[in-house]
Phi, psi and omega in degrees: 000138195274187201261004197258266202348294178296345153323304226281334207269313159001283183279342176297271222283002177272354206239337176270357186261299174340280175335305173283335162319278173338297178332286176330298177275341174247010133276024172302320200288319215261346207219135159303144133327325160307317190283327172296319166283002192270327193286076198281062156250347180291291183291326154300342149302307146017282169271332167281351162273359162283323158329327204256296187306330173286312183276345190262321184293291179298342161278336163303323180286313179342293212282334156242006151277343172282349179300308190264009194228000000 
């Protein structure tokens, strides 16, 4: 696997779990956590945000670490 994927893949699952975190606590006042995680609409927001974060996020970052080299 080349080093830009793994970056990418890096930065996707650190910027889609981060997200879903957020996702989490500030809909806490309206939703128990439990019930949020209970929910599978929870974990398909999830795969598209890790998704978003690997090809959109992680390509952006790439591009500008090859920027700055």
């Amino acid at each position: 696997m080349s080093e830009r994927w793994k970056f990418q893949l890096k930065m996707g699952f650190f910027w889609g779990m981060s997200m879903s975190v957020f996702q989490l606590i500030f809909e806490m006042n309206k939703t128990p956590i439990g019930e949020q995680l209970s929910d599978g609409w929870f974990y398909l927001a999830m795969l598209a945000q890790i998704l978003v974060g690997t090809f959109v996020i992680g390509y952006f970052s790439w591009s500008e670490k090859i920027k700055k080299q």
